[in-house]
C-alpha positions as CSV (number, residue, x, y, z in Angstrom):
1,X,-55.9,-45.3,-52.8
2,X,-54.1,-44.4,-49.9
3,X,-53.1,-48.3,-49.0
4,X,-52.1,-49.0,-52.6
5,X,-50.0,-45.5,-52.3
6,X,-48.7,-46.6,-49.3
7,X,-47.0,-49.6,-50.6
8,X,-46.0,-48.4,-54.0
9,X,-42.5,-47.7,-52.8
10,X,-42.1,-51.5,-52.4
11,X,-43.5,-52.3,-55.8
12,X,-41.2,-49.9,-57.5
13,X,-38.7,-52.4,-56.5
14,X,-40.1,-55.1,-56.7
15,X,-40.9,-54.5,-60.7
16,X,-37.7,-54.3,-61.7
17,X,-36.8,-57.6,-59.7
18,X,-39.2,-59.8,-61.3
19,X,-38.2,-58.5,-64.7
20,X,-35.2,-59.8,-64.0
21,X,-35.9,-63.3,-63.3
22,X,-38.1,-63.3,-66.8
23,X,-35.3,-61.8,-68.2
24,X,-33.4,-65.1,-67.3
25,X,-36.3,-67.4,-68.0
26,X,-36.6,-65.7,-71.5
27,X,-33.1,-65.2,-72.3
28,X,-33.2,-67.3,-75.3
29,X,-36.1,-65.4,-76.9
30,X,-34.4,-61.9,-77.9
31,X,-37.4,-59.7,-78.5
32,X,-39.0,-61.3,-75.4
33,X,-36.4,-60.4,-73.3
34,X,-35.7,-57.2,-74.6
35,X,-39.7,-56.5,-74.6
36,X,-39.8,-57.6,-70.4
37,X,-37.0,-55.0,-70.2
38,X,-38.6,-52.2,-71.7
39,X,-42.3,-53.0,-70.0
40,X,-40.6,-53.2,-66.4
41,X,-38.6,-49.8,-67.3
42,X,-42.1,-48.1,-68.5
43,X,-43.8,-49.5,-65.3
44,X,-41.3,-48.7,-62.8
45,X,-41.7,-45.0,-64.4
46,X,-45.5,-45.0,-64.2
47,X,-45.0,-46.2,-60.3
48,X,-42.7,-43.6,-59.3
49,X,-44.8,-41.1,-61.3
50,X,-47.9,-42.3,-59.0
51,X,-45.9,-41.0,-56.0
52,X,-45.2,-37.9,-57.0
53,X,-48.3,-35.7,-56.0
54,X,-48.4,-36.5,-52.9
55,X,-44.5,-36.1,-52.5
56,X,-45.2,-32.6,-54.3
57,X,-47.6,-32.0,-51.3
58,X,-45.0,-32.0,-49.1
59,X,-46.4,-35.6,-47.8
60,X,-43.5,-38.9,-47.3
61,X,-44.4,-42.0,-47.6
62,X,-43.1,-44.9,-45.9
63,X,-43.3,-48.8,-45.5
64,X,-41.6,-51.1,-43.0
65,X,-40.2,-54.5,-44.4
66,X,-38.4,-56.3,-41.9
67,X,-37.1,-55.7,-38.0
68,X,-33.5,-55.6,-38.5
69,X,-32.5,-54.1,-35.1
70,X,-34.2,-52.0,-32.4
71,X,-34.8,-49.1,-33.6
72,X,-33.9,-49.6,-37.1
73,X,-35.9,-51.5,-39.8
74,X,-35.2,-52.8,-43.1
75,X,-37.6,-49.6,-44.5
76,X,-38.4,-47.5,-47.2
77,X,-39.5,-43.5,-47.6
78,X,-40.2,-41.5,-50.1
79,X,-39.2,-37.8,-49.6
80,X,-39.0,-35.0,-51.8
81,X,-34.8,-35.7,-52.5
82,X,-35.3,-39.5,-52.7
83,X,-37.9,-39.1,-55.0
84,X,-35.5,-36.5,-57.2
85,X,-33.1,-39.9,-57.7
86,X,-35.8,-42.3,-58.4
87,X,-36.9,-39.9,-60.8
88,X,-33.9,-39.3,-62.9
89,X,-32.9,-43.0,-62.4
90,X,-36.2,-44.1,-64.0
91,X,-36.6,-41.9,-66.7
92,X,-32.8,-42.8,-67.9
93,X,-33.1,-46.5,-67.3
94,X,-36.0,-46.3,-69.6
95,X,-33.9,-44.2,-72.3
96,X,-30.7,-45.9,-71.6
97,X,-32.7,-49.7,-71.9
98,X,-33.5,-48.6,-75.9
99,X,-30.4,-47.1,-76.4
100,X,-28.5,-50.7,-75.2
101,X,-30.9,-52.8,-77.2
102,X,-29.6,-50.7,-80.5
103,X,-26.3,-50.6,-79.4
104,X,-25.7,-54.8,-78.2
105,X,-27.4,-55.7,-81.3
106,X,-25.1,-53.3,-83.3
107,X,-22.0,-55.1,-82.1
108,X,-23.5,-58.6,-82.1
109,X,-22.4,-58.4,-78.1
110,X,-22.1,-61.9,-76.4
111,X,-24.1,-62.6,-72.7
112,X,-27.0,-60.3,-73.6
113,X,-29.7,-61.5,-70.8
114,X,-26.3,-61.3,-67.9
115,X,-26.4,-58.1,-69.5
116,X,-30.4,-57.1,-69.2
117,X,-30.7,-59.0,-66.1
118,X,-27.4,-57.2,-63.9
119,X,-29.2,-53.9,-65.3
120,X,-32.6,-54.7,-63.9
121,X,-31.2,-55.5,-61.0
122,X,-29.2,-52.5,-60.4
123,X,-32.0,-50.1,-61.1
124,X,-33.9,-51.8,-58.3
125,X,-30.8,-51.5,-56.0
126,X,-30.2,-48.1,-57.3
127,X,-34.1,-46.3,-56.4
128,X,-33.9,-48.7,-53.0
129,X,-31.2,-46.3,-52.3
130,X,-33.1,-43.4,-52.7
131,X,-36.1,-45.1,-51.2
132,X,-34.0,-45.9,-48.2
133,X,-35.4,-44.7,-44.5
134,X,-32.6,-45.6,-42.6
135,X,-28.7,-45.8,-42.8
136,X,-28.9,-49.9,-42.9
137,X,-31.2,-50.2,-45.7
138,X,-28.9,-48.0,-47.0
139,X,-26.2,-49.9,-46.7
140,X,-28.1,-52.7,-47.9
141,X,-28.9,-51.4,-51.3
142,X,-25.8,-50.1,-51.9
143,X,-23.7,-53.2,-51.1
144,X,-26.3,-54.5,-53.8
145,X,-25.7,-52.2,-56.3
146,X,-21.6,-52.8,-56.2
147,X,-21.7,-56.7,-56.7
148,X,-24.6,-56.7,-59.4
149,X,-22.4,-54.0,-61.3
150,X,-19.6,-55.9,-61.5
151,X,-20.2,-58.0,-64.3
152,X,-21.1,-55.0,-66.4
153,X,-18.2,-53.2,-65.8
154,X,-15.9,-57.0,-66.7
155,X,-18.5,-57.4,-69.6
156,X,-16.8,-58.1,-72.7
157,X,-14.2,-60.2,-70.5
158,X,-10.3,-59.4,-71.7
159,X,-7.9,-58.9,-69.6
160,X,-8.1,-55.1,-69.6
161,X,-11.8,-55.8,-68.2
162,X,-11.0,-58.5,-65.8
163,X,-8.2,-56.2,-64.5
164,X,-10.8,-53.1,-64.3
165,X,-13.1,-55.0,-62.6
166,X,-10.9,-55.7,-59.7
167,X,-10.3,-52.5,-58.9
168,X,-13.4,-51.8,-59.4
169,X,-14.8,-54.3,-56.7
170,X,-11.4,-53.7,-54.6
171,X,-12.3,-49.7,-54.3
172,X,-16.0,-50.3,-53.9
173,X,-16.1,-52.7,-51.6
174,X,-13.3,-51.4,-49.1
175,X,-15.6,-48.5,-49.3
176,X,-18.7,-50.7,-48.2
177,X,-16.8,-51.6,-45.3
178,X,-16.3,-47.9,-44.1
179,X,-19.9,-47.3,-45.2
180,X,-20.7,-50.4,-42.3
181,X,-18.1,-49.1,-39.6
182,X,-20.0,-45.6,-40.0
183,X,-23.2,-47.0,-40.0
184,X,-22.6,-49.0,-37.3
185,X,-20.7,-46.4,-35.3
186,X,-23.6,-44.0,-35.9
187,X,-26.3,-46.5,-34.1
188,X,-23.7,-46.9,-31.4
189,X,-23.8,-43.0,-30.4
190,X,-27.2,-42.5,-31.0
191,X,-29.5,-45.7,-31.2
192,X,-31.0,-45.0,-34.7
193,X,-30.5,-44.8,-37.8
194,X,-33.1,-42.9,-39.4
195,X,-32.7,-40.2,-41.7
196,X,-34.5,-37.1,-39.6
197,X,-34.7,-33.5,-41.8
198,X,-31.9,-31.4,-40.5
199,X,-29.6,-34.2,-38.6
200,X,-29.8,-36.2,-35.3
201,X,-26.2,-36.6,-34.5
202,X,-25.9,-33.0,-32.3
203,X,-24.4,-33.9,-28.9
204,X,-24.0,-37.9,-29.5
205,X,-20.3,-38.0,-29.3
206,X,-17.0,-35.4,-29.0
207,X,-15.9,-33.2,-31.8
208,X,-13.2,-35.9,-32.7
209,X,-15.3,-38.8,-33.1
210,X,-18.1,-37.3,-35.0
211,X,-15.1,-35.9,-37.6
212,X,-14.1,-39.5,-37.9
213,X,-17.6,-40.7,-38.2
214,X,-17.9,-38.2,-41.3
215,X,-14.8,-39.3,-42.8
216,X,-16.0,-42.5,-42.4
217,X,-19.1,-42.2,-44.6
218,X,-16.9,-39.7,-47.3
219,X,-14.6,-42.8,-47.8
220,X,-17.8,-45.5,-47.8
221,X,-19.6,-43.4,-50.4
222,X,-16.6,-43.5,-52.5
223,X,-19.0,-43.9,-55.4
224,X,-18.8,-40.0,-55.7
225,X,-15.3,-40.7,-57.0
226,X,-13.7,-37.4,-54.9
227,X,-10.2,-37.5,-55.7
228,X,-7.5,-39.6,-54.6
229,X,-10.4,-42.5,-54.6
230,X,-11.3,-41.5,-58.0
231,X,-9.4,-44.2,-59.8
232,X,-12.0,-46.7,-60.4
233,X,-13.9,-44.5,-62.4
234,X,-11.7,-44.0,-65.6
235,X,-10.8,-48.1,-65.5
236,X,-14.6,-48.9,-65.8
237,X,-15.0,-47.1,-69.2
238,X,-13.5,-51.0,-70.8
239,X,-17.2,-51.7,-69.9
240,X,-19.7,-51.4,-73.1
241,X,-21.4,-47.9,-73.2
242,X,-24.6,-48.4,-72.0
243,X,-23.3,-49.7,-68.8
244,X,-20.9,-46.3,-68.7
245,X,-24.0,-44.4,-69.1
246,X,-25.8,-46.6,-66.2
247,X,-22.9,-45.8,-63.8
248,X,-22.2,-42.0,-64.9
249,X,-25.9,-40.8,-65.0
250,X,-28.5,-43.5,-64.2
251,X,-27.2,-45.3,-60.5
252,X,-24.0,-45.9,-59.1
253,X,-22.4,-42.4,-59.2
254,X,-25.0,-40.5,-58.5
255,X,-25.7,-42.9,-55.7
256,X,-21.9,-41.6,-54.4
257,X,-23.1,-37.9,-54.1
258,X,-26.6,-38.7,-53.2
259,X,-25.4,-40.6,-50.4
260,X,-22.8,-37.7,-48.9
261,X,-26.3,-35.2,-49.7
262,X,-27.9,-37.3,-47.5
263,X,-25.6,-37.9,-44.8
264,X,-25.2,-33.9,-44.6
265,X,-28.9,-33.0,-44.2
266,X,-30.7,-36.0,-42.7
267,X,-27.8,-37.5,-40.6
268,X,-25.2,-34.2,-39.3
269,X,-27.1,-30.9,-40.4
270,X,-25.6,-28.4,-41.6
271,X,-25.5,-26.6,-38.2
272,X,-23.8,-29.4,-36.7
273,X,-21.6,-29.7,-39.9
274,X,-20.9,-26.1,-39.8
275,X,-19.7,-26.4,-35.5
276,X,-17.6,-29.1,-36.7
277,X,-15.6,-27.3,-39.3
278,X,-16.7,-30.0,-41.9
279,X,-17.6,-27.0,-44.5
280,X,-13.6,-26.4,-45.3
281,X,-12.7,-30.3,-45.3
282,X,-15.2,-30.5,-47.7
283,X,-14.6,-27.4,-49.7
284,X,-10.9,-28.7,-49.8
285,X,-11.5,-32.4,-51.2
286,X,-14.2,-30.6,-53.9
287,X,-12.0,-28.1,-55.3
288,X,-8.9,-30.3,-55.7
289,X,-10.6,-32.8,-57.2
290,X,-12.7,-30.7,-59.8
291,X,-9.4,-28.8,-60.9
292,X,-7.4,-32.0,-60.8
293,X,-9.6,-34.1,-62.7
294,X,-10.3,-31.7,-65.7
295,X,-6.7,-31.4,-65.9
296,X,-6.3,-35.3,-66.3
297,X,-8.9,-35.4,-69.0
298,X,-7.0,-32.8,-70.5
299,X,-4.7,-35.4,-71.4
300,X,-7.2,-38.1,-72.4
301,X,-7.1,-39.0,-76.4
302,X,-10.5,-41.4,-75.3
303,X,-13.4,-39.7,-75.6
304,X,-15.0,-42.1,-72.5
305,X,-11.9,-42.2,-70.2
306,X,-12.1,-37.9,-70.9
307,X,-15.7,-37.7,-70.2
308,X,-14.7,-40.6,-67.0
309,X,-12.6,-38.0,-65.8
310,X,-15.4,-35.3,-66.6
311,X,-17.8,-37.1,-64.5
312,X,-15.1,-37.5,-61.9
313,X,-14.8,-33.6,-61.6
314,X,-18.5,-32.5,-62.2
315,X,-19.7,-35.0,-59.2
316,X,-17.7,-32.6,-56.8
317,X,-19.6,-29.7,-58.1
318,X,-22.1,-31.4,-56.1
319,X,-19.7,-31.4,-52.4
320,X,-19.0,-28.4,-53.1
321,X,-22.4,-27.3,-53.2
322,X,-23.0,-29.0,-49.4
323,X,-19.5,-27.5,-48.7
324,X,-20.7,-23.9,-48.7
325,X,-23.3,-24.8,-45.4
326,X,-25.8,-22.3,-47.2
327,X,-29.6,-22.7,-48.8
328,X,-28.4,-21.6,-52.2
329,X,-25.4,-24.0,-52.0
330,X,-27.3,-27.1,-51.2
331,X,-29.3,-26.4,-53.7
332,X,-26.8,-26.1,-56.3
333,X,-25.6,-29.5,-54.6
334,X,-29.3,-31.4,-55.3
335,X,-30.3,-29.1,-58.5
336,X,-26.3,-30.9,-59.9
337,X,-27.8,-34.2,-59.4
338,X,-30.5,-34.7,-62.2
339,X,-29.0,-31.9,-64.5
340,X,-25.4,-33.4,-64.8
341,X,-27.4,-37.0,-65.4
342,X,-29.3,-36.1,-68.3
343,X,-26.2,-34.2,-70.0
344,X,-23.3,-36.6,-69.1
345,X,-26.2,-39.6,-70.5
346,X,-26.3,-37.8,-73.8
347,X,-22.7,-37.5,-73.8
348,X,-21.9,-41.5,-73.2
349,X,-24.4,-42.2,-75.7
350,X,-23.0,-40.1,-78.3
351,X,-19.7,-41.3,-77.7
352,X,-21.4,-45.0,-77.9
353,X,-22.6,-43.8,-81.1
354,X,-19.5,-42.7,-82.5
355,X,-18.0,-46.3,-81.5
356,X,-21.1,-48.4,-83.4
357,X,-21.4,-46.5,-86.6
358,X,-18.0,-45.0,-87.5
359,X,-15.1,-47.0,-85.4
360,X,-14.1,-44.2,-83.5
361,X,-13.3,-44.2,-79.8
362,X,-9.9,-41.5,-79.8
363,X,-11.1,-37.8,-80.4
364,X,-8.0,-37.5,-82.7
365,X,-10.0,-40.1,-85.0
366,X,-12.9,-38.0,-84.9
367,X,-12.3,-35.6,-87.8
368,X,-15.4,-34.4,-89.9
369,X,-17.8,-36.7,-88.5
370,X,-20.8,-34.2,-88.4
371,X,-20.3,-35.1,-92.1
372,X,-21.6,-38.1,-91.4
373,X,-23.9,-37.8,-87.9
374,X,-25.1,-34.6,-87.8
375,X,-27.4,-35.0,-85.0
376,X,-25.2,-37.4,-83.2
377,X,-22.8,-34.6,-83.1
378,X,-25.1,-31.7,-82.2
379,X,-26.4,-33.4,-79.4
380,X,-23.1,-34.3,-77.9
381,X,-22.2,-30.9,-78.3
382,X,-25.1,-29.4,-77.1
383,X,-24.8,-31.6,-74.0
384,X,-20.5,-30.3,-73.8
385,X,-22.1,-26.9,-74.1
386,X,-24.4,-27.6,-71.0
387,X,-21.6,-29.4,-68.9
388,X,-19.7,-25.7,-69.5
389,X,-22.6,-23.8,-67.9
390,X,-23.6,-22.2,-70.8
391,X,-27.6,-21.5,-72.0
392,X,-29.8,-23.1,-73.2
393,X,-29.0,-26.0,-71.6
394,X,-29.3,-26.8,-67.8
395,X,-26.3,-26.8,-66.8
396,X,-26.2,-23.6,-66.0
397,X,-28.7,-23.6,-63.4
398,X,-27.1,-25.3,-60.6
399,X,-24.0,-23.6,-61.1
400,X,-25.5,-19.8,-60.7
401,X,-27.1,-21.5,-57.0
402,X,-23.6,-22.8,-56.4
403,X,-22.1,-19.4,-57.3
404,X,-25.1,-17.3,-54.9
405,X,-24.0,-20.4,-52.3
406,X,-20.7,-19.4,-52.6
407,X,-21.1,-15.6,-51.5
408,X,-23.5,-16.9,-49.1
409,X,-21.8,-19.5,-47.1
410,X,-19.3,-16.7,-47.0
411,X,-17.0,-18.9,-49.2
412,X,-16.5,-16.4,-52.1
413,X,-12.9,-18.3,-52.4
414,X,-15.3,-21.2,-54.1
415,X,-16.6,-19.0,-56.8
416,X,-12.6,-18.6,-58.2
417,X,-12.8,-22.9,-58.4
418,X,-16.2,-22.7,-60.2
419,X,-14.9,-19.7,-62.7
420,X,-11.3,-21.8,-63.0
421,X,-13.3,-25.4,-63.6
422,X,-15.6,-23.5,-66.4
423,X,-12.3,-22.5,-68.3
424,X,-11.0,-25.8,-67.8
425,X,-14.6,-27.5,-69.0
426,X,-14.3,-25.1,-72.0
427,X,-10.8,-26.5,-72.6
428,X,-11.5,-30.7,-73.0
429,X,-14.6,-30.2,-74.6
430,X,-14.6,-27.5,-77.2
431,X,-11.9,-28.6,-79.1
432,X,-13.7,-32.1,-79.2
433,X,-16.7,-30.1,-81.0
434,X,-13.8,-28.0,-83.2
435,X,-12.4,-31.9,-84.1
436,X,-15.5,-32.9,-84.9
437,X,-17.4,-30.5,-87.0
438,X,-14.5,-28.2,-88.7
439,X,-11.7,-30.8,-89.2
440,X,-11.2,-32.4,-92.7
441,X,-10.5,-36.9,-91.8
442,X,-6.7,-37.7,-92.8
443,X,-8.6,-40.2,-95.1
444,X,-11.8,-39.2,-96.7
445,X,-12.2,-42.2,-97.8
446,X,-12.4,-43.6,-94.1
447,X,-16.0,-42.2,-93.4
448,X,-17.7,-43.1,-96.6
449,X,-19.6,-46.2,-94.7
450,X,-20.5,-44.1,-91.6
451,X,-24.6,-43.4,-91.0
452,X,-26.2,-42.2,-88.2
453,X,-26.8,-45.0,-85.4
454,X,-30.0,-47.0,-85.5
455,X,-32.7,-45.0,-83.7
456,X,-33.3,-47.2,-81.0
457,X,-30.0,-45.7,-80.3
458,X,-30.3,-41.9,-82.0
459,X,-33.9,-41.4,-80.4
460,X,-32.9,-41.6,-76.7
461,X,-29.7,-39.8,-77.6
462,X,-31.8,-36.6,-78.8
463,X,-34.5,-37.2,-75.8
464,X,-31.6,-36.9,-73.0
465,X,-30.2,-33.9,-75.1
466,X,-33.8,-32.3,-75.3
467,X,-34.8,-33.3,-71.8
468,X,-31.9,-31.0,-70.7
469,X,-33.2,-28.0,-72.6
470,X,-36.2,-28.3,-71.1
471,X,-35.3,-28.4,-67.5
472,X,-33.5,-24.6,-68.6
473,X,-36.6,-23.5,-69.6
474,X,-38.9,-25.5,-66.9
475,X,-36.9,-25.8,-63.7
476,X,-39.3,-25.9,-61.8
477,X,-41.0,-29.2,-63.4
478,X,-40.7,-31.1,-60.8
479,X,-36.9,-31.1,-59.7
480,X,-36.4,-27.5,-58.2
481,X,-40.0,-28.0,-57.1
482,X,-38.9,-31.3,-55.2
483,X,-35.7,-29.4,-54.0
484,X,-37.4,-26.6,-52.6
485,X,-39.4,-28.9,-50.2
486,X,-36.2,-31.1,-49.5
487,X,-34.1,-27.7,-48.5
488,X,-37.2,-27.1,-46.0
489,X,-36.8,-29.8,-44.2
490,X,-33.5,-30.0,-43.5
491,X,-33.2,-26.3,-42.8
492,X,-36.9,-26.1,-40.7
493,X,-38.1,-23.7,-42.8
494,X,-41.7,-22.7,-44.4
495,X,-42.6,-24.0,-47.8
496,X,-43.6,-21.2,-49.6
């Protein structure tokens, strides 16, 4: 058992990968494709789920694939925060792959199997990242999971899509070349690559170059979307919705934060961070973009380009969290990863919802639709509630660590940016809700055809919502228990 164990990170991949060349063998056969899609997403979950005792045991496991350069192999690990990704990732991919099957045959949408197969591929791109043991497969992965997104994101192929997906690539892959120029400038100071618990960079280089080496890898990982680098985000949302669900909640922005998480407790340390004065930079960049960005989608009349800009702001809840340099703050930071995922899903896919069955994209248009989708509505506003820290949904869980990190890190400045972001959450998404359930439609007449979405689409759209009101009443199930032995090993300290 222990063999098989010991290679299952490589067939998580690998499953994944081979459903996507079926998908493209079977393209022409609908239910096939759609059925090699939904068995690799179940399989891929049972996989990851076959790690997870011994991960829970406080056990990694690891698998060399290829000599890449001395000291640093093309090589994967599973640790108790990569396996926190893979997790979500899986679980959502599986969700998100019923919810796009409702959803492309709703809208009769052209290039289905491009579709299925650039999704199959991401997911594997997506948990390599998490699976990574080193900065270069890192690197690797990632660089993977920016081209195959690419034709998601240009999908429906107007000019409004070709134009997004330029900047899209442009952002992205500038930041793939930063991500390199770190990555390689990290080898040169120390020789390695790998990702130790609690840092390896202390006394490879001056103060000044490891402050540019960590600017380095904030502008590669510019998938977190910090503020000003932000602006490929809200372009993306021309994509179809299942592929702004994949890139809010399932891989490529959660592969942004998970990446700078990564960099600050397996690469720097947080002691080494906190000698460096990288706490405040980061504190900075965090609370100007989670005030800036709710302000934008203020403005936003879109319900995706507001939640964009949503996404854009709640994914620096998560540098702020390593900002603070404290337990309770990093935390918050990993604890912000699977809990935003499951709630911004549900939000997407309510919105997608919205777009299939009644027309509606602009929140203005939105009048009196519980009407019509009840649970459509409830769930998307149970998710809102969740995104505003309030009970009974998750949410509110990684924002009381973020607030203890706060006082903590001896940051109590942070806990005005968290109180002044809640208000501001409060502000885009209640009146959404108010639109929704208490306004009368200009035209009655204009919701008479409206139904509830198929439930290949409704199902997953209560699951995510449901999912997110049990992690509030089971935390510990097995995020915060993963966390808790993650936050060990990069502080040294005894797993209770």
């Amino acid at each position: 058992m222990a063999d098989i164990t010991g290679i299952l990170p490589a067939i998580t991949i690998a499953i994944p990968l081979v459903a996507a060349v079926l998908i493209l063998i079977v393209g022409r056969y609908e239910n096939i494709r759609e059925g090699v899609t939904i068995a690799a997403a179940i399989a891929m979950l049972c996989s990851i789920l076959a790690m997870l005792p011994e991960v829970l045991s406080g056990a990694r496991i690891s698998i060399s694939l290829l000599p890449m350069v001395p000291g640093g192999d093309f090589a994967l690990r599973v640790d108790a925060f990569g396996m926190v990704f893979a997790l979500v990732a899986s679980i959502l991919w599986l969700l998100n792959s019923f919810y796009a099957i409702g959803y492309m045959r709703a809208l009769k949408e052209h290039a289905q199997t491009r579709f299925f197969f650039c999704l199959a591929v991401a997911i594997a791109a997506a948990v390599g990242i998490a699976f990574s043991a080193n900065l270069l497969t890192l690197f690797v992965f990632y660089e993977i999971l920016t081209i195959i997104t690419y034709p998601l994101v240009v999908h429906v192929e107007t000019p409004e899509a070709m134009k997004a997906g330029r900047k899209y690539l442009a952002y992205l892959l500038v930041g793939g070349i930063f991500l390199l120029a770190a990555t390689v400038l990290t080898y040169l100071l120390t020789g390695m690559t790998d990702f130790v618990p609690g840092g390896f960079l202390a006394g490879s280089g001056s103060d000044l170059i490891l402050r540019i080496l960590f600017l380095l890898f904030m502008v590669g990982f510019v998938k977190a979307a910090w503020m000003p680098i932000h602006g490929w985000l809200p372009a993306a949302m021309v994509a179809p919705t299942p592929v702004s669900a994949f890139l809010h909640a399932v891989a490529v922005v959660t592969a942004g934060v998970f990446g700078i998480v990564r960099i600050a407790g397996w690469v720097f340390g947080m002691d080494l961070m906190a000698s460096l004065g990288l706490g405040i930079f980061l504190a900075v960049i965090a609370s100007f973009t989670i005030i800036t960005a709710s302000l934008f989608a203020l403005t936003e009349d879109n319900l995706k380009r507001r939640l964009a800009y949503s996404t854009v702001s709640q994914l620096s809840y998560i540098l702020l969290g390593v900002s603070m340099l404290s337990i309770a703050g990093m935390t918050g930071a990993m604890a912000h990863i699977p809990i935003h995922a499951f709630m911004k899903i549900t939000l997407f896919m309510a919105a997608g919802a919205f777009i299939v069955s009644a027309g509606k994209e602009s929140i203005s248009d939105m009048k009196g639709l519980f009407r019509k989708m009840p649970v459509t509505v409830l769930m998307f506003s149970a998710a809102a509630i969740g995104i505003c820290g309030l009970p009974p949904l998750a949410g509110i869980i990684s924002k009381i660590y973020l607030a203890l990190g706060a006082v903590e890190g001896g940051m109590p400045i942070l806990l005005l940016v968290i109180i002044i972001s809640a208000v501001l959450n409060a502000a885009y998404f209640f009146p959404i809700i108010y639109t929704m359930i208490f306004e009368h439609p200009d035209d009655e007449r204009s919701l008479d055809a409206v139904t509830e979405p198929p439930l290949t689409m409704l199902v997953p759209i209560v699951l995510t919502a449901s999912i997110s009101v049990l992690i509030f009443f089971f935390p510990s199930m097995p995020f915060m228990d993963l966390i808790e032995i993650a936050i060990a090993e990069i502080t040294q300290s005894v797993i209770p």
